[in-house]
Structure formats: structure tokens, C-alpha cells
N, C-alpha and C positions, 0 to 999 in steps of 0.2 A: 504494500500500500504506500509505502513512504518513499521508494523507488516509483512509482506511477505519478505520486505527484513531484516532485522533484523532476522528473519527466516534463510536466506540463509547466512546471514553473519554468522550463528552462527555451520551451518551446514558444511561451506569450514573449513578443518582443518588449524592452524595455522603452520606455518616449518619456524623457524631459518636458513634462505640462510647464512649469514655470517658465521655460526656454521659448518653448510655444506662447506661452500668454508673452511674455517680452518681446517677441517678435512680430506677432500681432496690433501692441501698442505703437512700435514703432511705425507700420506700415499704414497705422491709423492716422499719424502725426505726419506724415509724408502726404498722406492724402487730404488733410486738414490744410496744409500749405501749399498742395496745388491746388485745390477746392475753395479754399476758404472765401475769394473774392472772384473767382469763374460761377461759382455755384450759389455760394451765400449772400451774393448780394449782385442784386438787378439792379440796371438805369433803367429808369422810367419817365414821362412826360406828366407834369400836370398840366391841370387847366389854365395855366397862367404860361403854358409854352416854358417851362421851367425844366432843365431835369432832375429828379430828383433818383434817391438810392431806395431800393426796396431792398430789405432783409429777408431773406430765408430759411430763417436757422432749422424747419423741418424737414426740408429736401437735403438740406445738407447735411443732418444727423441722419437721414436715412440712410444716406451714399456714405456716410463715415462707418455707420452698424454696418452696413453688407461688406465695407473693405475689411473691417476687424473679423466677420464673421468667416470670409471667403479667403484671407489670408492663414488664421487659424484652422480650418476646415485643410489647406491646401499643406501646412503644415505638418498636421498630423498626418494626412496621407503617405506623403514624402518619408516620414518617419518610420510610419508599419512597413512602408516598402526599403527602405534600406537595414531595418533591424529584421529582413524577411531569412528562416531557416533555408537550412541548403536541400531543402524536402521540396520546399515552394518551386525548383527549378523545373519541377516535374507538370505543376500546374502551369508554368509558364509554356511549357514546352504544347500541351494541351489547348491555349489560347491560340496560339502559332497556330496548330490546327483549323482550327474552327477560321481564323483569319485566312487563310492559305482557301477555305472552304468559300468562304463570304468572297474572296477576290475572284474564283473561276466560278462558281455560280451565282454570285449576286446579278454580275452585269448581264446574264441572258433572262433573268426576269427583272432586273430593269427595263431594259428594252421594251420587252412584251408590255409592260405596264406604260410606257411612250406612246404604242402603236394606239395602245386604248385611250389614251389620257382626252384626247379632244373629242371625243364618242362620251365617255364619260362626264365630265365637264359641259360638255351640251345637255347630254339629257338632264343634270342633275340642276344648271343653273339658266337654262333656255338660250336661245341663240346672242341674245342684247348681253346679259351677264357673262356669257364664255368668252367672249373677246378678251376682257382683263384680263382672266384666269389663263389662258391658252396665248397671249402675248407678252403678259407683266413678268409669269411666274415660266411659261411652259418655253417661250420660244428664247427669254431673254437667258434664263439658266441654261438654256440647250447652245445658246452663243458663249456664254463663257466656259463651259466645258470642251467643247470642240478647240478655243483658246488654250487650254486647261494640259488637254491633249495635245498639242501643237507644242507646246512647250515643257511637256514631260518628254522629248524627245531629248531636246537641248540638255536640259539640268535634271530630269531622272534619270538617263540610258546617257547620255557623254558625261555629264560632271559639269557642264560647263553651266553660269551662274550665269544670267541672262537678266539684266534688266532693264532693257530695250526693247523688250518683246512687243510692245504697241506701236514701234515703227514700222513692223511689219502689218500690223494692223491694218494701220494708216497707209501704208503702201498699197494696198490691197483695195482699200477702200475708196481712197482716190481714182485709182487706176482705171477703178469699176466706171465713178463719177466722171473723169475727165472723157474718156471713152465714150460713156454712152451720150454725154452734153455735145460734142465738139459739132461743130458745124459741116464741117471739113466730110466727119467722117459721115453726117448724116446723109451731108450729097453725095456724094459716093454712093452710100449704098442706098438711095432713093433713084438715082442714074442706074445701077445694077439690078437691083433686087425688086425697086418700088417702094414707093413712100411710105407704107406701112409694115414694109418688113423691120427695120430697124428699131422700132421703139417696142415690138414683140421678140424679135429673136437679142436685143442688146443682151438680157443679163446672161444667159446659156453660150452667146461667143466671147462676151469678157470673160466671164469667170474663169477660165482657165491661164486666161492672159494674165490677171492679177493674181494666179497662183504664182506663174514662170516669172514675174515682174519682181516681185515678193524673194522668190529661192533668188535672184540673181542679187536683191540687195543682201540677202541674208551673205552670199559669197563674199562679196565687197565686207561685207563689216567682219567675215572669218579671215581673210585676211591680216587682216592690222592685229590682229589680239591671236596669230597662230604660238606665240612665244608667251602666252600670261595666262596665271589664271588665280584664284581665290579672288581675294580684293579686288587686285588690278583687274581685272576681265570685269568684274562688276562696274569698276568705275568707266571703264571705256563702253561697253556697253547703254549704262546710264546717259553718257555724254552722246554716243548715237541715235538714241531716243530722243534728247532732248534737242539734237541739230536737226532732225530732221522736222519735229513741229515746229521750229523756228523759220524753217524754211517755209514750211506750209505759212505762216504767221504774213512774213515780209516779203515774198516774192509773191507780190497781190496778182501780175499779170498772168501768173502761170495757174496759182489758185485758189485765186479772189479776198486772201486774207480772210481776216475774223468775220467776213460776210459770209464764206461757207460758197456751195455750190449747191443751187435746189435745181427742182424739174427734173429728177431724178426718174427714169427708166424703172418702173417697179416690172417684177418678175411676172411672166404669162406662165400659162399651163402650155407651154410647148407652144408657142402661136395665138392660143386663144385668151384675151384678157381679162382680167376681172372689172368689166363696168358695167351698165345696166343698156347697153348698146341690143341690138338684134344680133349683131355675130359674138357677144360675151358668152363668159363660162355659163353663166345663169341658163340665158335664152339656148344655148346649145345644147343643153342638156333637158332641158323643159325642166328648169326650176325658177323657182319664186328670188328676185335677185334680192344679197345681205351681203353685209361684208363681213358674215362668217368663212366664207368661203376662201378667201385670199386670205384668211388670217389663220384657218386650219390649212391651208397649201405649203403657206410659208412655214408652217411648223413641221411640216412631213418634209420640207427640202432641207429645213437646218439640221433633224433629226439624221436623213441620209449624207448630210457630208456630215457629220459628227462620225457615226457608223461605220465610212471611209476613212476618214484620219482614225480611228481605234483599230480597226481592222489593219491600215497600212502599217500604224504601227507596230502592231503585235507580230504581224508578220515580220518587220522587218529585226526585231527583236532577236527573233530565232534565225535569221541569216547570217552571215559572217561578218558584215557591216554594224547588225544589231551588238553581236559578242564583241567587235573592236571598241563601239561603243562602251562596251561594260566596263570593256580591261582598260580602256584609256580613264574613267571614272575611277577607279582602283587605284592604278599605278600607271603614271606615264613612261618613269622608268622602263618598268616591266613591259611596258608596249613597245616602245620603242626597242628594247632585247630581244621581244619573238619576231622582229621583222614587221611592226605593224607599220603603215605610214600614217603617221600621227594629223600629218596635213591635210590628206584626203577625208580622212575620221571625221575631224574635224569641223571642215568646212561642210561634208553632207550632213552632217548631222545641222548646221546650221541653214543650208539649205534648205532642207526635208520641212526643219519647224517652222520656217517661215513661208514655206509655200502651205502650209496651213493656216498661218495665219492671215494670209493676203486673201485667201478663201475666204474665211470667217470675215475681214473686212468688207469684201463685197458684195455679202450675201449683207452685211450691214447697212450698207448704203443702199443696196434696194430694199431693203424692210425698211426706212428712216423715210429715203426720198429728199434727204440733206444731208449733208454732212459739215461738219467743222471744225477748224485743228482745237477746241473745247471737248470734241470727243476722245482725244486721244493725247489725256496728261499721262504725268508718270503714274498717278494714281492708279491708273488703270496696269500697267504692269506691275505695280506693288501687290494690288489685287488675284492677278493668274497667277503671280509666283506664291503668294499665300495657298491661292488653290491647292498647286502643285506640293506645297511643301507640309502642308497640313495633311492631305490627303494620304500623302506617301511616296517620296519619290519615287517613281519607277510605276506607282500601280495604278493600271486603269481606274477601278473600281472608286481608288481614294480618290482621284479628282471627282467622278460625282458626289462622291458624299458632300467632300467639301465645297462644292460650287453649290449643290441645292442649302447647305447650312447658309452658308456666307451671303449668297446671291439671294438666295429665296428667302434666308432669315430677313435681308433688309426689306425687302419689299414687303413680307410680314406687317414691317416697322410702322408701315402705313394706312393699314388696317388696324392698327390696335387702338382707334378712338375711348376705349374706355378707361385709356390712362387718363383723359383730359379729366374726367370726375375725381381724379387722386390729385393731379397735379395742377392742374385751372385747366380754365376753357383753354390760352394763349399755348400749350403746352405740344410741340411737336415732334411726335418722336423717332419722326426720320431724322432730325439734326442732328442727334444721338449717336444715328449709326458707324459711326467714325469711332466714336467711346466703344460703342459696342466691339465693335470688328478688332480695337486693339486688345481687349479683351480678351475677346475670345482665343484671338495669337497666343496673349500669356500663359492662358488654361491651360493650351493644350502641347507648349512648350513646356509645362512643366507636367503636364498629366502622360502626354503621350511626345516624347521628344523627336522619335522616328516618325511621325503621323501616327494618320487616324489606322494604317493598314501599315505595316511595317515589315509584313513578310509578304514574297511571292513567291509565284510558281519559278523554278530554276529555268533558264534558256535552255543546256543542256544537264543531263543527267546520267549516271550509269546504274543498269539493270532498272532503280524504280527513283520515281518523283519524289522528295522530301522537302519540305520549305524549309524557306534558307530566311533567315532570321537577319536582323538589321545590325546583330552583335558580329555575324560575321563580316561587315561590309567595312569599309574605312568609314573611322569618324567625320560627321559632316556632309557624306556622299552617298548615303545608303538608301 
């Protein structure tokens, strides 16, 4: 008996509470001095055109109880998991499983559950409500994952740290714009083809233009940075991103500065367009015309190039390009000793992700019908590589999770009017979602450091498949 418990005593981990509660305080007092004058106190206007200060000592003891509660909460986790026996390796190993399980079968009923989602959504909310629902949540999440995807190529399968990624965007997405606007090109193919071909066939003969336009910058920019990486590769990357919206910004003649390019070419169904014409989708099919229809089309085409970037990638994984990939992410040494060419690697892999991403841009600009270098800050690449790096580098399945979290939580953000009865009418909690989103970063940097999925299926294996775990990968790359 006395041996059983001595057993058990020895197996409870030990946790420092006092250590916890002082750390807790402190993270309280850090957040009272970022908070204390952001949060605790408002400007306001009276009646006399005055401004005056409004106090809010209850939103801000709210937000200082959830820091005390959420850093002690994050604490003790942290705790049981590093006083964990060397028993728990077994359970760990178990989790591995089940993740290894969620990565090769989640994403095929994902899918299935896409193919249904605008069948669903209609019946459940009627054709006038399913727009929101089937645009806000379905088609904008299916754009940043396909993003998501495009750039798990770069920084989950090469290693290389990419945050530039919406120059490609923007390349894409102009390409699309400038293309189907140009005068040039319209008479031409009005002279060739007839005045109605072009503004039906535009986005199906760009689109692949602005893939090849896209992989050709993405060359250009593997170039300069074939000798750097960690830091330095982030910073030049950054600085790519950022000269190319600049250019978009002040080179007005080429394209139009902060006024953007509208008249944009929105996508046919192969020829036939979405308007309430005699030869529309509507009338050709003998249906009643809405503009559900162009807005469940464009969800089934972003769906299918999403479905092609996962696919090409996956495939490309498991070819000899995919594994140079891995082993350049590993060791460049090591690559460079079996004979790899480091430069080819390299630059296809930069390539590959941006010819995804000039996709994604121009399927952009036809679902918008504008476009403006306001769409394409860094923001927006701080955002995919969050995707990317949250989800799991390397695994499909994590960039969904994390783009419907990320993406779909903020647009949540906007339906949740019934904060205003906690917080005032004034109270909006989209402005929030920047609080939020860092947030969420920190959680799951400290909950999950490898991502939400940290193990995958091996490219190659002998005799049988085992998942390979984020412990075996190099830190930082895995």
C-alpha cells in the first residue's frame, strides 16, 4: 500500500502556484500599462463641441481579469506539460496518430462538405440571405486558403520564409485587371473574334496569363535572395512586397494609383453571362434571374483552383522536386553534398507559389470588379503566413483549419451585435479583430508551437507509413 502511493505521489507533477500567481500579476501590470489609456479612457465630444475624457474602469477590469485569468490558466498548462512523466511519451505518440489521421482524412470530407455548403446555405437561409453566407464566409475563406496553399509550398516544403507573398497576389490580380481593361486588347479581339467575345471569354484567357506573369516574378525575386535565408530572406522578401505596391501606388499611368482600376470583366459560365439579358445564364437555362447564381458559380470556380493548387501540390511533394524541397528545409549543407542544385530548388519552388498566387489574384479581381494597391498591404501577407504557420507547416489540412479560424472567426466578428448590450450601442467588434488575431498567435504559440497539425504523412517510407513528428524536423522548419 505504501509503495502504490509513493507511486502516485511521485507520478502527480509538482507546479509552483505562488510562481504562477506572480507571474500572473505581473502580466496583469503589463496589461494595465498598455490598456490603461487605449482602453480606460475614451475622447468624446460634448454638446458645446468640446472634447472631453470618458472613463472606463469596467471594460478595462474586464480585459485586466481575463489577462490575469488567461495568463495563469496558460501557466499552469505549461507547467503539467513540462513536469509530464516519461509514461506520457506514449500518449503523445497516440495524439501523433489521431493527427496523422485528421490530416489524410479530414481534407476529403472537407471537401464533400464545400461541394454541399451552397445547396445547404440556400435551403436553410433562402436565396437573398445565402449571398452573405456563400461570399462573406464561403468564397472569401476558400481565397485565403488556396493563398494559404500557394504558400505552404515556399515556407512549409522549401524553408524559405516568405513575406512578400501578396506581391504575387497583386501581380496576379492586376495582370487579370490590366488585361481585360486595355483598349488595345479589346480591339483586337473585337476585329478577331467580335465584340462580344472578349468581355465573356476575358477571365478563362487571362487566368493562366496571370499564373505565368506571377511564377516569372516569383523567378526574378529567387534570384536576389538564392545566397540568404532566416532573417535576411524575410527582410528582402518584405522589401519586395513592399516595392512592388509602391509601384502600383506612383506609377498612376500604368495603374491609375490609389484610384484603382474598375469595369472589371467579371467571370461567364464559359460564354454565357450572369445578367438578366435573353442570352444570360438565367434565361438559358429557363430560370427565374438572382444573383445567387454568379455568386454560387464563383464559389464552385475558387473551390476548383483551390482543389488544383492542393492537389498540385501534394503531388509535387512526393516527386523528386517535392523531397529536394524537404532536404533543402532541413539542411542546405546536406543538399548541396547529395548533389542537389540548391538554385533550381529554389527558384521552382518560388515559382510554383506564386503562380498560385497570381491565380488567386485574378480570380480576385473578377469577384471584386476593382481593384487597389489598399488591397494588397503587408497585412495581408502577415495574415497567409499566420495561416501557414498556425496550421502547420507542410500540412494541407492545417491551413484550413486555420484560415476558416482566422478568416471566418473575423467575419464572425461582425455578427456578434449582442456585445453592443455588454459594451454600449457605439461598441464595434470588428475593430477588435487585430486584438483578436494577435491573440490568438500567442495561444497557440504557446499551446501548440509546431501548429494546429504538426505531424504528417512521410513523402517517402520503407515497408509501412509512420508519422513523423515535428521533434524530428529542425527547429523553426518543421
Amino acid at each position: 500500500m505504501t509503495s502504490v502511493t509513493s507511486s502516485m505521489a511521485q507520478a502527480q507533477p509538482k507546479i509552483d502556484f505562488s510562481r504562477l500567481f506572480t507571474d500572473a500579476i505581473l502580466a496583469t501590470l503589463v496589461a494595465l500599462g498598455l490598456f490603461g489609456l487605449l482602453i480606460g479612457v475614451k475622447t468624446d465630444q460634448s454638446l458645446n463641441n468640446q472634447m472631453i475624457l470618458v472613463l472606463r474602469p469596467g471594460l478595462l477590469a474586464l480585459i485586466l481579469a481575463a489577462v490575469f485569468v488567461g495568463r495563469l490558466t496558460i501557466g499552469y498548462i505549461i507547467a503539467v506539460r513540462d513536469a509530464r512523466p516519461p509514461e506520457a511519451k506514449k500518449a503523445k505518440a497516440a495524439k501523433s496518430n489521431t493527427a496523422l489521421w485528421v490530416e489524410k482524412y479530414g481534407l476529403p470530407v472537407f471537401v464533400g462538405f464545400l461541394f454541399a455548403y451552397p445547396l445547404m446555405v440556400l435551403y436553410t437561409a433562402g436565396p437573398q440571405g445565402a449571398i452573405k453566407w456563400i461570399d462573406n464566409f464561403g468564397i472569401q475563406i476558400l481565397i485565403y486558403i488556396m493563398l494559404g496553399w500557394g504558400l505552404n509550398i515556399v515556407v512549409g516544403l522549401a524553408g524559405l520564409l516568405d513575406l512578400g507573398y501578396v506581391a504575387f497576389y497583386a501581380v496576379g490580380a492586376y495582370s487579370y485587371a490590366l488585361l481585360a481593361t486595355s483598349e488595345p486588347v479589346k480591339l483586337f479581339m473585337a476585329a478577331h473574334m467580335g465584340s462580344t467575345f472578349w468581355p465573356l471569354w476575358a477571365f478563362w484567357i487571362c487566368l493562366p496569363i496571370a499564373g505565368i506573369l506571377a511564377a516569372f516574378w516569383g523567378v526574378i525575386l529567387g534570384f536576389p535572395v538564392l545566397r540568404l535565408r532566416g532573417d535576411y530572406l524575410a527582410i528582402v522578401t518584405l522589401a519586395f512586397g513592399e516595392i512592388i505596391r509602391l509601384v502600383l501606388i506612383n506609377w498612376v499611368e500604368f495603374s491609375n494609383g490609389y484610384a484603382g482600376i474598375s469595369s472589371i470583366p467579371r467571370p461567364s459560365f464559359f460564354g454565357v453571362p450572369f445578367n438578366a439579358s435573353d442570352t444570360g445564364f438565367a434565361a438559358r437555362f429557363g430560370l427565374e434571374f438572382t444573383p445567387i447564381y454568379r455568386t454560387i458559380f464563383l464559389f464552385y470556380l475558387i473551390l476548383i483552383l483551390a482543389l488544383i493548387t492542393a492537389f498540385v501540390s501534394a503531388r509535387l511533394r512526393r516527386l523528386p522536386v517535392g523531397r529536394a524541397w524537404e532536404a533543402l528545409r532541413e539542411d542546405e549543407i546536406a543538399c548541396r553534398s547529395l548533389g542537389i542544385n540548391t538554385v533550381n530548388t529554389k527558384l521552382t519552388a518560388f515559382a510554383i507559389g506564386a503562380m498560385f498566387g497570381g491565380f488567386a489574384g485574378a480570380f480576385f479581381a473578377a469577384r471584386q470588379g476593382f481593384i487597389s494597391p489598399e488591397s494588397f498591404v503587408f497585412l495581408e501577407s502577415a495574415q497567409i503566413l499566420a495561416i501557414v504557420v498556425l496550421g502547420g507547416m507542410g500540412s494541407l489540412m492545417g491551413v484550413v483549419i486555420a484560415s476558416i479560424l482566422l478568416v471566418g472567426g473575423v467575419e464572425l466578428l461582425r455578427e456578434l451585435d449582442a456585445l453592443k448590450v455588454i459594451f454600449g450601442p457605439n461598441f464595434d467588434p470588428a475593430q477588435y479583430r487585430m486584438l483578436i488575431f494577435g491573440l490568438c498567435m500567442v495561444l497557440m504559440m504557446l499551446w501548440k508551437p509546431r501548429g494546429l497539425i504538426s505531424v504528417r504523412e512521410p513523402s517517402v517510407f520503407l515497408k509501412e507509413k509512420k508519422s513523423v513528428s515535428s521533434d524530428h524536423v529542425k527547429e523553426g522548419h518543421g
